[in-house]
VEXSETI-743067 format. One record per residue (C-alpha): residue number from 0; x, z, y. Coordinates in nm, 3 decimals, m for minus. Layout:
% residues N
<site NUM; <X; Z; Y>>
...
***
This chain:
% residues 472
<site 0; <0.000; 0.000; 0.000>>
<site 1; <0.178; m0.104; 0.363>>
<site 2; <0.136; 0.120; 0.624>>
<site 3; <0.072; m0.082; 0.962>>
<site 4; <0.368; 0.034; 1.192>>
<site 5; <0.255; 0.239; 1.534>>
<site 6; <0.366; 0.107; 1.865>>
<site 7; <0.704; 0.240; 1.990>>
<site 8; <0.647; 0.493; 2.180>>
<site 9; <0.960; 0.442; 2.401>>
<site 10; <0.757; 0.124; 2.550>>
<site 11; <0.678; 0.248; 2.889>>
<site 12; <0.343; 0.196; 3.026>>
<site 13; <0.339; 0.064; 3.376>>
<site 14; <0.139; 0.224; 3.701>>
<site 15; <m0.092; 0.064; 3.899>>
<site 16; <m0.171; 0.199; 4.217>>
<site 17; <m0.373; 0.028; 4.470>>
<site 18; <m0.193; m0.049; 4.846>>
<site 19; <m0.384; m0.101; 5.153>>
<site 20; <m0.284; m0.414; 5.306>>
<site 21; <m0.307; m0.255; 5.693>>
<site 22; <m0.130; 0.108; 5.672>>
<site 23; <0.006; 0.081; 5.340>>
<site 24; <m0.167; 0.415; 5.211>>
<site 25; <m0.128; 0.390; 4.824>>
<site 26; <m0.443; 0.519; 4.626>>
<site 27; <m0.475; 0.608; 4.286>>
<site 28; <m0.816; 0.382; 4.220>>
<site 29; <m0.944; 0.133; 4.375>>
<site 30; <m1.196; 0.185; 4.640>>
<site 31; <m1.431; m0.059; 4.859>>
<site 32; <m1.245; 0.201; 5.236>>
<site 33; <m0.884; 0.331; 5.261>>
<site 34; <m0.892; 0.700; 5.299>>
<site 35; <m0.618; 0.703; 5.587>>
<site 36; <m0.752; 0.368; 5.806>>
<site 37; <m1.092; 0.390; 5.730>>
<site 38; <m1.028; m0.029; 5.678>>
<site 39; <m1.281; m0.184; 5.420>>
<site 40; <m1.199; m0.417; 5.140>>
<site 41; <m0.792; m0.337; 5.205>>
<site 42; <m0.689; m0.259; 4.869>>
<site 43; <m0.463; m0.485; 4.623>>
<site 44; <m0.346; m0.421; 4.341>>
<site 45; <0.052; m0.287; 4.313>>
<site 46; <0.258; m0.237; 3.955>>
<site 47; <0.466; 0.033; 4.029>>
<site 48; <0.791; 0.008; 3.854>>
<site 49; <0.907; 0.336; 3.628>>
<site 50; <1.198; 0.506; 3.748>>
<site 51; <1.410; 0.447; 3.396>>
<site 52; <1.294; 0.109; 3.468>>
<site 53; <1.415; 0.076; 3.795>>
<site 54; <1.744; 0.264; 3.680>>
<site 55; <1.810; 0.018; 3.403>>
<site 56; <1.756; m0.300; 3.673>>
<site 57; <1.945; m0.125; 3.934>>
<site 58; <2.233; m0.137; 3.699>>
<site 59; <2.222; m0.437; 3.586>>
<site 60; <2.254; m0.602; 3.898>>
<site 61; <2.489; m0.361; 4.047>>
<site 62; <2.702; m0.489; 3.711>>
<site 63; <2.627; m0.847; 3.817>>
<site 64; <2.799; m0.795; 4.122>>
<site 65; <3.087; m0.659; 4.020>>
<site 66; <2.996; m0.332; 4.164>>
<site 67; <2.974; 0.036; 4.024>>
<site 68; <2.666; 0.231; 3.893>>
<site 69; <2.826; 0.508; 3.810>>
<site 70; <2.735; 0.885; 3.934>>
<site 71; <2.582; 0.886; 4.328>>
<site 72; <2.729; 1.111; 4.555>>
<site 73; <2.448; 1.382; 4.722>>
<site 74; <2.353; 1.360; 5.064>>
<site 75; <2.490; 1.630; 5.271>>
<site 76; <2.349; 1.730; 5.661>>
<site 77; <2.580; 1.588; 5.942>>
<site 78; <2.559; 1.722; 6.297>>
<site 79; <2.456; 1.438; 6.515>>
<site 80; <2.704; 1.560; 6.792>>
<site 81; <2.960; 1.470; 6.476>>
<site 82; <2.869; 1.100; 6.414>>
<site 83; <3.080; 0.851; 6.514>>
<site 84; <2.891; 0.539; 6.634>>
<site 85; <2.983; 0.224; 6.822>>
<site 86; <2.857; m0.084; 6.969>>
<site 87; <2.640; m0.310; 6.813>>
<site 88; <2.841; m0.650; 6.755>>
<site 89; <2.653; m0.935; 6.804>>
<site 90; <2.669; m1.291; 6.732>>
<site 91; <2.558; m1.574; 6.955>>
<site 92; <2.248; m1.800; 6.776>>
<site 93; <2.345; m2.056; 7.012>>
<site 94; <1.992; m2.095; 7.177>>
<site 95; <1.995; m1.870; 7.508>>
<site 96; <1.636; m1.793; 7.480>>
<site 97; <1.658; m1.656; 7.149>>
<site 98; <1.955; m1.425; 7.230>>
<site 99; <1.735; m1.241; 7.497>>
<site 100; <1.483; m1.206; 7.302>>
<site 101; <1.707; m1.011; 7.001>>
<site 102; <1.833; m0.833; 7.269>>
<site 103; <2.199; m1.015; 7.365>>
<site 104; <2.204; m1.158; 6.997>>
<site 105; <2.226; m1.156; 6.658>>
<site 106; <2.326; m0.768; 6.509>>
<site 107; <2.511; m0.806; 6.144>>
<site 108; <2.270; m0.703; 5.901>>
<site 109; <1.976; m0.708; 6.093>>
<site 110; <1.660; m0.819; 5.964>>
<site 111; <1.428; m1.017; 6.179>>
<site 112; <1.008; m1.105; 6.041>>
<site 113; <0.922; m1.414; 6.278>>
<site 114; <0.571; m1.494; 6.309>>
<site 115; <0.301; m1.753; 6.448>>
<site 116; <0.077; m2.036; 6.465>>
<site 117; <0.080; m2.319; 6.183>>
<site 118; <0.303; m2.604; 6.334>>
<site 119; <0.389; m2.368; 6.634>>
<site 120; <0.789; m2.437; 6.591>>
<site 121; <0.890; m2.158; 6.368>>
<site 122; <1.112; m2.375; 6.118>>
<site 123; <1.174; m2.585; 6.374>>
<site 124; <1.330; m2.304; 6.604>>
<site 125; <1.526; m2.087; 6.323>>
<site 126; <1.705; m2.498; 6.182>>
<site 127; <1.826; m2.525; 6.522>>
<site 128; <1.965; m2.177; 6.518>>
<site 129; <2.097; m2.193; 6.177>>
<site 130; <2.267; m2.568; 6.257>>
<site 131; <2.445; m2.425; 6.594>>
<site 132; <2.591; m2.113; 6.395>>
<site 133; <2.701; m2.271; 6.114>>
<site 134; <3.046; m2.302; 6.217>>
<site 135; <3.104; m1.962; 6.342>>
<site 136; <2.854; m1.782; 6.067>>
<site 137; <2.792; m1.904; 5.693>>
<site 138; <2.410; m1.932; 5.650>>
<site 139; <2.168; m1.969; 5.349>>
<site 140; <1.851; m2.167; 5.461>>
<site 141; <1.632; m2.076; 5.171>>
<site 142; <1.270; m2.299; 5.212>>
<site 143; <0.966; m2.217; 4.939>>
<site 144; <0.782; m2.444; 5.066>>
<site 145; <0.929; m2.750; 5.176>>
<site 146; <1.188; m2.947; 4.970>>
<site 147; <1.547; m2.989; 5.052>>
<site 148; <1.452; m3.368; 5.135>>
<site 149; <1.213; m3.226; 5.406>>
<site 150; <1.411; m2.960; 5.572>>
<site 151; <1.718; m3.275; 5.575>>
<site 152; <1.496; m3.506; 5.697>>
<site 153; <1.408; m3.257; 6.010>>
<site 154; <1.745; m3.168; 6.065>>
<site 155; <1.821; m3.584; 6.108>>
<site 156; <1.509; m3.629; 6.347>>
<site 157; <1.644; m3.335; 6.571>>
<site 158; <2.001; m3.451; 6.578>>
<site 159; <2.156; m3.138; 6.430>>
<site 160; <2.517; m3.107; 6.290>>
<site 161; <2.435; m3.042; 5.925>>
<site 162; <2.806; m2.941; 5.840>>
<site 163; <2.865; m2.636; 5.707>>
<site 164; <2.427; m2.549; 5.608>>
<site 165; <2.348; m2.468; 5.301>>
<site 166; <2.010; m2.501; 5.153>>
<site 167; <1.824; m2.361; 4.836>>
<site 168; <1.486; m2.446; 4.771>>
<site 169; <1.374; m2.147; 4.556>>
<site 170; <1.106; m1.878; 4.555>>
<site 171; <1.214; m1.640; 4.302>>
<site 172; <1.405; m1.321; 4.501>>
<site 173; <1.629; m1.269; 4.203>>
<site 174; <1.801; m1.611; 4.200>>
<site 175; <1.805; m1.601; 4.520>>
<site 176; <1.994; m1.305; 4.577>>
<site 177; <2.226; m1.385; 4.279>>
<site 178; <2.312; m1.760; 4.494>>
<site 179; <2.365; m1.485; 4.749>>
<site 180; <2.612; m1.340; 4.615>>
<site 181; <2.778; m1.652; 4.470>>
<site 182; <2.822; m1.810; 4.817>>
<site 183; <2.864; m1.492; 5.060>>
<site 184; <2.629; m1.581; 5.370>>
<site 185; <2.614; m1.414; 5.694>>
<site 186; <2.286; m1.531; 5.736>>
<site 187; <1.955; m1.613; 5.507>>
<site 188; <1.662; m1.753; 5.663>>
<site 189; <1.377; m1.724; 5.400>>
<site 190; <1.084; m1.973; 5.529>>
<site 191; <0.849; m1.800; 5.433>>
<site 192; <0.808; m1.448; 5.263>>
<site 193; <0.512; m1.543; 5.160>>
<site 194; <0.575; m1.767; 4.921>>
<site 195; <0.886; m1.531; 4.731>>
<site 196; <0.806; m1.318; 4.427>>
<site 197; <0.981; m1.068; 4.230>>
<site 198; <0.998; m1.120; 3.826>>
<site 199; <0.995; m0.703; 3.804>>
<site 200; <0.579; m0.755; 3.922>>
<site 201; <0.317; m0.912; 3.757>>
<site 202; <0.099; m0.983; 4.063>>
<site 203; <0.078; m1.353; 4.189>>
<site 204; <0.312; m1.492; 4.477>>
<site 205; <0.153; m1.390; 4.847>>
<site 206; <0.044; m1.091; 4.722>>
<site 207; <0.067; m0.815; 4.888>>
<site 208; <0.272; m0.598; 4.597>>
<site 209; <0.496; m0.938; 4.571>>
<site 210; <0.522; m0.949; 4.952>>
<site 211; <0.662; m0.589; 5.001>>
<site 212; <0.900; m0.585; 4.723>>
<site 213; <1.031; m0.932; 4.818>>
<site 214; <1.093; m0.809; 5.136>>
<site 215; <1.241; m0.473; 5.067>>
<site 216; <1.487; m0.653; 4.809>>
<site 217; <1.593; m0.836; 5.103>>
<site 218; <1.623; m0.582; 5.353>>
<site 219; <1.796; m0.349; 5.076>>
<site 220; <2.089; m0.655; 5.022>>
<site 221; <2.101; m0.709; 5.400>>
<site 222; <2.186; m0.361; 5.489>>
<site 223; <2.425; m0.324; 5.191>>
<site 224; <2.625; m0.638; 5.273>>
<site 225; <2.574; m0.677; 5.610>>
<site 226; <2.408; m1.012; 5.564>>
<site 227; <2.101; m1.113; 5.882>>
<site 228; <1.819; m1.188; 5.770>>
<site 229; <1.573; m1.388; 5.915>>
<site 230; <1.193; m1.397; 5.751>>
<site 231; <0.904; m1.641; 5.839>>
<site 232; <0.569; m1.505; 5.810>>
<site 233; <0.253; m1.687; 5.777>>
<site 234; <m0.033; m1.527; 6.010>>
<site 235; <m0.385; m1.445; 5.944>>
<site 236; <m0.702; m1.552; 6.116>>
<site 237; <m0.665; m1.289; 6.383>>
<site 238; <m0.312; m1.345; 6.476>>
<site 239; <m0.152; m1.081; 6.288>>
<site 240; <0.121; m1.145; 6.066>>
<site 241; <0.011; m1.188; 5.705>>
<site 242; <0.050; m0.912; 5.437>>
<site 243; <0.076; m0.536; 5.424>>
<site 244; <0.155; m0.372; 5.775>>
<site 245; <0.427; m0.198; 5.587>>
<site 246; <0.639; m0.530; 5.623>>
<site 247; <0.676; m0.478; 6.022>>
<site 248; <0.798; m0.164; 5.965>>
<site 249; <1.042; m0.261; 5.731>>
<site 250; <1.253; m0.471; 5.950>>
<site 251; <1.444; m0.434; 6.253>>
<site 252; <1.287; m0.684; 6.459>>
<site 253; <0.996; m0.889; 6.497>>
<site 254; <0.881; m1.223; 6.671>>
<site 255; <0.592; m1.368; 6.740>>
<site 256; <0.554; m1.731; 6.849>>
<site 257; <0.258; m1.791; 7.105>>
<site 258; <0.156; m2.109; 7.257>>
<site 259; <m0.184; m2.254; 7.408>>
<site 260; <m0.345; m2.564; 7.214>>
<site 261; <m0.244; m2.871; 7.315>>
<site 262; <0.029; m2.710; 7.542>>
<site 263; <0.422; m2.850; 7.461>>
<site 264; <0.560; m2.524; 7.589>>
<site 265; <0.619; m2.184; 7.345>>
<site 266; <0.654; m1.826; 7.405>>
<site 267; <0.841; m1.635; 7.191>>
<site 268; <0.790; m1.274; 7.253>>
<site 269; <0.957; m0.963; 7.087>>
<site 270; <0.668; m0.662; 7.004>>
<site 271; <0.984; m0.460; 6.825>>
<site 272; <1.319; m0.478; 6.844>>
<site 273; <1.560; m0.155; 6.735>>
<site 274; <1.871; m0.358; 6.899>>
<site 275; <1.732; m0.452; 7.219>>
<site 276; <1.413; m0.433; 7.457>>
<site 277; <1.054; m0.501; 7.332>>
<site 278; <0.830; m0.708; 7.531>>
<site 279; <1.110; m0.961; 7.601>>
<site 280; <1.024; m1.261; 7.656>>
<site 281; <1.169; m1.630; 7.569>>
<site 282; <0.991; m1.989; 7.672>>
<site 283; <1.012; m2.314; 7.481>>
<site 284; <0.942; m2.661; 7.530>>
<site 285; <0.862; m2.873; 7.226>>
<site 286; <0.969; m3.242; 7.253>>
<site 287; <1.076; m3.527; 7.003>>
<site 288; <1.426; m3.322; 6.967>>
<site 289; <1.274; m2.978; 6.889>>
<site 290; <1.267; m2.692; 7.106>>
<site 291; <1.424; m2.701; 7.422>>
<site 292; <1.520; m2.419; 7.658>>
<site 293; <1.330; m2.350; 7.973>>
<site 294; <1.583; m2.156; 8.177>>
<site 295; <1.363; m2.094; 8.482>>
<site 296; <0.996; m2.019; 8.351>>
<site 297; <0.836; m1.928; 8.701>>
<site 298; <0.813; m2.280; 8.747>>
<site 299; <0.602; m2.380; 8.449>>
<site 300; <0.339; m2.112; 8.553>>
<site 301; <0.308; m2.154; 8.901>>
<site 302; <0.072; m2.425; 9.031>>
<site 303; <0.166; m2.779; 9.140>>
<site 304; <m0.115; m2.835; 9.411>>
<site 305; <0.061; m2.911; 9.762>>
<site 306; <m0.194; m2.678; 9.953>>
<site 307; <m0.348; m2.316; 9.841>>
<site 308; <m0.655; m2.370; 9.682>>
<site 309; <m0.926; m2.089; 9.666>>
<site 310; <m0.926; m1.782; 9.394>>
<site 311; <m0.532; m1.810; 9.361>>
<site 312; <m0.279; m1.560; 9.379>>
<site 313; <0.090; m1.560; 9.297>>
<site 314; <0.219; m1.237; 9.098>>
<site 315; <0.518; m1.138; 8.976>>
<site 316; <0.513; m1.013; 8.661>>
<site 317; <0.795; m0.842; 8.451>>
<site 318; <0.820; m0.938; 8.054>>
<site 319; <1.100; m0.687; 7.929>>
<site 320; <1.410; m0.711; 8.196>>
<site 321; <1.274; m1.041; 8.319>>
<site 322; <1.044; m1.078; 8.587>>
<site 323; <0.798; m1.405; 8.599>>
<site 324; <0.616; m1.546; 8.893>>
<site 325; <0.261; m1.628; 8.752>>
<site 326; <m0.032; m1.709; 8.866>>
<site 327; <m0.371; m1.505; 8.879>>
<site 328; <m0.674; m1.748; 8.931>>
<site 329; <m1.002; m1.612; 8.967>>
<site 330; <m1.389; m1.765; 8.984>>
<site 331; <m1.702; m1.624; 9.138>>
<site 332; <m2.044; m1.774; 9.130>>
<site 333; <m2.383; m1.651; 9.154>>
<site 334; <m2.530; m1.571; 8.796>>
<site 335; <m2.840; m1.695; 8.694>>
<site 336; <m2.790; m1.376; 8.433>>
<site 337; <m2.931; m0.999; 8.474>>
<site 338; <m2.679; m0.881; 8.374>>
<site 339; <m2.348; m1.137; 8.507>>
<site 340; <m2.121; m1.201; 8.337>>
<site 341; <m1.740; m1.080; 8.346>>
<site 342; <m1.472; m1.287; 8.171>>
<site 343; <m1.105; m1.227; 8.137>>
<site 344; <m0.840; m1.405; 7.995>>
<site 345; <m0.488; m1.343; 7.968>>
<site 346; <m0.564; m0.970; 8.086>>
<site 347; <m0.779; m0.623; 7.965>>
<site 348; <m1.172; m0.707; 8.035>>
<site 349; <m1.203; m0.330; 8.077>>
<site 350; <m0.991; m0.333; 8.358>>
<site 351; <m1.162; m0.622; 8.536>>
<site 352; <m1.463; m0.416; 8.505>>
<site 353; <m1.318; m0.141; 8.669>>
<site 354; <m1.120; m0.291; 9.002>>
<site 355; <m1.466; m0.492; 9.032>>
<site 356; <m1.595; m0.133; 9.094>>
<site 357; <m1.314; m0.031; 9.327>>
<site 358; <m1.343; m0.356; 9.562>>
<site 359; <m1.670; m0.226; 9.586>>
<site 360; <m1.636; 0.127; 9.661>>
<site 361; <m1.307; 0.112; 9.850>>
<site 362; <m1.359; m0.239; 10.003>>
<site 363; <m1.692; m0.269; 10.100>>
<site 364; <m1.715; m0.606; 9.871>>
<site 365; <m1.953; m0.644; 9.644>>
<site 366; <m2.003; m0.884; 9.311>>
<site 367; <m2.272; m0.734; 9.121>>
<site 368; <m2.507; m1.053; 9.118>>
<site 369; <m2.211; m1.276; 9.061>>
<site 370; <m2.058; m1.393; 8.746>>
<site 371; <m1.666; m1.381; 8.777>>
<site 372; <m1.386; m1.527; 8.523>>
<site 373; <m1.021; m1.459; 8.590>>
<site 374; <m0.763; m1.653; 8.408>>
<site 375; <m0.363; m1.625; 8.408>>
<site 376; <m0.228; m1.946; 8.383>>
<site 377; <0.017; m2.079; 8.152>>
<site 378; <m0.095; m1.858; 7.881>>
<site 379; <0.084; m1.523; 7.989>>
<site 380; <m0.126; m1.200; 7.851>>
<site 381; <m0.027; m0.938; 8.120>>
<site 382; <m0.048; m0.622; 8.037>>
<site 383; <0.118; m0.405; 8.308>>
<site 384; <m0.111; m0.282; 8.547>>
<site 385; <0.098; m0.460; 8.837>>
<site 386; <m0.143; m0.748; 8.836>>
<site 387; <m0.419; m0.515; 8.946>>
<site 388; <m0.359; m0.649; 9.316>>
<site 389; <m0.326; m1.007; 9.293>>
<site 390; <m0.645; m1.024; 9.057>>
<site 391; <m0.867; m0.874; 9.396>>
<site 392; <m0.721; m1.048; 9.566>>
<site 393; <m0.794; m1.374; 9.370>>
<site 394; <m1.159; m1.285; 9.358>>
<site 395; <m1.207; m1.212; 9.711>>
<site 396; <m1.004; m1.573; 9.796>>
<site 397; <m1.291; m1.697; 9.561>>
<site 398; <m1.598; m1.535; 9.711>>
<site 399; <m1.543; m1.626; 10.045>>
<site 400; <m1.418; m1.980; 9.932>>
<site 401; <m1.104; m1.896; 10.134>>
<site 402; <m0.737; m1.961; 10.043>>
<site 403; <m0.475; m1.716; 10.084>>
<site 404; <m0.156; m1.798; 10.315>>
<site 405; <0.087; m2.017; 10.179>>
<site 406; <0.365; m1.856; 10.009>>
<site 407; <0.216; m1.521; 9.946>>
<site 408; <0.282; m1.307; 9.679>>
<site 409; <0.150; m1.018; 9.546>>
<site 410; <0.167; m0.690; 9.301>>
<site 411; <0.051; m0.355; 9.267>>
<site 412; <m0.159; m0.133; 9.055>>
<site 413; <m0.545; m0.020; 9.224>>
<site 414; <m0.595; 0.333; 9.159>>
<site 415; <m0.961; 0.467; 9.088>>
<site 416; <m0.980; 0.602; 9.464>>
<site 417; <m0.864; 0.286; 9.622>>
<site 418; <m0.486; 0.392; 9.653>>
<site 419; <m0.215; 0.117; 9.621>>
<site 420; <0.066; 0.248; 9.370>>
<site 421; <0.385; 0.136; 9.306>>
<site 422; <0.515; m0.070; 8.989>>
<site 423; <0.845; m0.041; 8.778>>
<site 424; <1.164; m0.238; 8.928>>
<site 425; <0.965; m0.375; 9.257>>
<site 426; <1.332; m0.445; 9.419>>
<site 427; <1.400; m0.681; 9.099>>
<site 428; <1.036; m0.855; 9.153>>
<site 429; <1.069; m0.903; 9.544>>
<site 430; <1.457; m1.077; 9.466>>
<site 431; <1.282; m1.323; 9.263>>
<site 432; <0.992; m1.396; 9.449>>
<site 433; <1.254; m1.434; 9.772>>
<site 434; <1.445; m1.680; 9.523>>
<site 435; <1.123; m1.902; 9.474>>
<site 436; <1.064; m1.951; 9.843>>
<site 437; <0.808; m1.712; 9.931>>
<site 438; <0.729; m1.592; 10.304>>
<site 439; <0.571; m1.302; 10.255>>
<site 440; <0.523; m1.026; 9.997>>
<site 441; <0.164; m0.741; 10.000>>
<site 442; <0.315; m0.443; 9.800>>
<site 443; <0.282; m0.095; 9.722>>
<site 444; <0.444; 0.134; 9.993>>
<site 445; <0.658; 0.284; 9.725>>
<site 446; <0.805; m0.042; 9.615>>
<site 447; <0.896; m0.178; 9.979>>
<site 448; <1.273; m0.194; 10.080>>
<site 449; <1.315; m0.007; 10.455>>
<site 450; <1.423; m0.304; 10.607>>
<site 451; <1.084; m0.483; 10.541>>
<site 452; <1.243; m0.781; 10.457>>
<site 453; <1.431; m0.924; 10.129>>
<site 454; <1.623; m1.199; 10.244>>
<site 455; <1.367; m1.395; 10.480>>
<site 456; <1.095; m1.291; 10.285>>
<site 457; <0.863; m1.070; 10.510>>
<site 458; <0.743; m0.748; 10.286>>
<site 459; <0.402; m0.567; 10.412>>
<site 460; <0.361; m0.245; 10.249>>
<site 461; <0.002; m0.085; 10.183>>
<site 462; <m0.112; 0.235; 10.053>>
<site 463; <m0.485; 0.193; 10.047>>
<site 464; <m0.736; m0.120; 9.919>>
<site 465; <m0.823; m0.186; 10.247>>
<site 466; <m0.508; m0.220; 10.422>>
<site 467; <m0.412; m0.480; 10.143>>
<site 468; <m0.765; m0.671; 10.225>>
<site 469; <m0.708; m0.644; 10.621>>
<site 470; <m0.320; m0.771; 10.551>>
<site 471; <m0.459; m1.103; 10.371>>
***
């Protein structure tokens, strides 16, 4: 009589747990709300590797390296005072734009997630980069989802020098890392992260288990080797960057590429950056040999009319340590509504709300049977309260069908009881306003210079709403 043999018992079962694609709160089962976001319909599936598991793998590619996994050392406590640090050394990407954005460059080992649009230039950008550095700086372009052909062909069309770029077409992190360590880059652009998967989980490709591990296999080789990394990230239907929230946290740096449709020109803004400011700010024009530098971006957002036209107002805006002439334009009409309508874009529609109640408070102006719409051209979101100013002023230039004086500018925040208060770096703002030709500045008190001029650029300083509106 045989005896059926048992399953081993050394076999080890492996975990689910169940990740929540916008905090990354792990649950035991699934459920329809994450318990920590409140988010619905969040949860996906993760296979949680053992810990002998991940010993035995850890080994084995420590041994594929060459390297030792032998016996860790324990952490010990180190007095901060005690640390030795220096500067950050950076390399040059070759694209001036790009540098300010990472903050003066590229950091060794750094690990940047660029995101945006479809089509919006994000291939296109990070080629050019790789081409121009590939003489100073060995670089891996690894593409899952183009084939070599493709990304060649591109590289041709733009007129890039294609010595010294290597290319992999792969999607499987494991190879990838092991051509890694065959070839020594300095740099590994990995278009996109998306498409990458792990053989150590059993969920598909784009998931979001396959997504995080990718990444932090990535960001784990990058910081042990010093290797930059730069990651392309697809973007969901809201304009967030696809995949568990986790992933932004995971890197040093990310990008996001903005553009209006139909518009050649590209901003490439940075929402985190651990080497260098946040909110900086980098613009792009896409023509028929990729993406060219704009070195003086006032100029695309300003207006081209010869004469002021009603509802306009020039602002000066500041996008990390740059400052940006834009343009506020504003529209009021009578509503045929009971409730008019209020419309902002490129700014808070809270806020619109509320310095449409302090113009009429503190200005004696009035707009409550009038729809208004304010826009800030060229696609610029502001989000410092500086344009508080200019965007009264642009509705009052509207209602009484009035233009303001030629060469005006304009910034301040509107306080609740009317006050005019001043803005970060106002000296900075008023040099490049002066620099663009303008006569005459309407500012906060706090940010005017004592001589009351900058250059030949007259500065009027206000402290209340109504000074501002007798000054126009």
């Amino acid at each position: 009589m045989s005896i059926a043999s048992k399953p081993s018992k050394s076999a080890p079962k492996a975990k689910i747990a169940y990740v929540c694609s916008e905090c990354g709160a792990d649950h035991n089962k699934w459920q329809g709300q994450c318990a920590e976001c409140a988010a619905w319909n969040t949860l996906s599936e993760f296979v949680i590797e053992s810990a002998a598991a991940g010993k035995a793998a850890a080994s084995a590619g420590a041994a594929r390296r060459g390297g030792w996994a032998g016996k860790v050392d324990p952490p010990k406590v180190t007095a901060l005072k005690d640390v030795t640090h220096s500067e950050e050394s950076r390399v040059s990407t070759g694209i001036g734009e790009l540098d300010r954005v990472l903050g003066g460059g590229l950091v060794q080992g750094a690990v940047v997630l660029v995101g945006g649009d479809p089509g919006i230039g994000k291939s296109t950008l990070l080629l050019q980069a790789v081409a121009k550095m590939a003489a100073t700086l060995p670089a891996l372009y690894v593409t899952g989802e183009e084939s070599l052909s493709q990304v060649a062909g591109r590289g041709s069309r733009l007129g890039l020098p294609l010595d010294g770029v290597n290319a992999l077409a792969e999607t499987s992190v494991e190879k990838i890392l092991e051509q890694a360590v065959a070839t020594q880059p300095r740099l590994i652009v990995a278009d996109s992260i998306q498409t990458l998967w792990t053989e150590s989980l059993a969920a598909a490709p784009g998931s979001v288990s396959q997504v995080r591990e990718s990444a932090a296999r990535l960001v784990r080789y990058a910081k042990e080797t010093g290797t930059a990394v730069f990651l392309v990230g697809h973007v969901t239907k809201e304009g967030g960057i696809a995949g568990p929230r986790v992933l932004e946290h995971m890197v040093d740096a990310v990008l996001y590429f903005e553009g209006e449709s139909g518009s050649r020109f590209r901003v490439l803004r940075a929402f985190k950056n651990r080497f260098g400011a946040v909110n900086e700010l980098g613009v792009f024009a896409m023509g028929d040999k990729g993406l060219r530098e704009v070195p003086n971006p006032s100029a695309i957002f300003l207006s081209g009319s010869a004469s002021p036209q009603p509802g306009s107002c020039v602002m000066v805006t500041r996008e990390g340590t740059r400052p940006l002439l834009v343009e506020v334009q504003a529209l009021v009409d009578s509503s045929p509504l009971s409730n008019p309508r209020r419309v902002a874009v490129g700014m808070e529609g809270n806020r619109l709300a509320m310095l449409l109640a302090v113009l009429h408070r503190h200005g004696g102006i009035g707009v409550g049977d009038q729809d208004v719409f304010v826009n800030v051209v060229g696609g610029i979101r502001v989000q410092e309260t500086a344009a508080d100013l200019p965007v009264l002023l642009a509705v009052l230039s509207s209602l009484r069908d009035q233009p303001l004086a030629e060469q005006v500018i304009a910034f301040g925040e509107v306080g609740l009881s009317g006050e005019i208060r001043p803005v970060p770096n106002g000296e900075d703002r008023l040099k490049e306003a002066a620099t663009h030709g303008f006569k005459r500045a309407i500012v906060p008190k706090g940010n005017a210079p004592r001589s009351g001029k900058v250059g030949s650029m007259e500065v009027i300083a206000v402290e209340r709403l109504s000074e501002a509106l007798e000054a126009i």
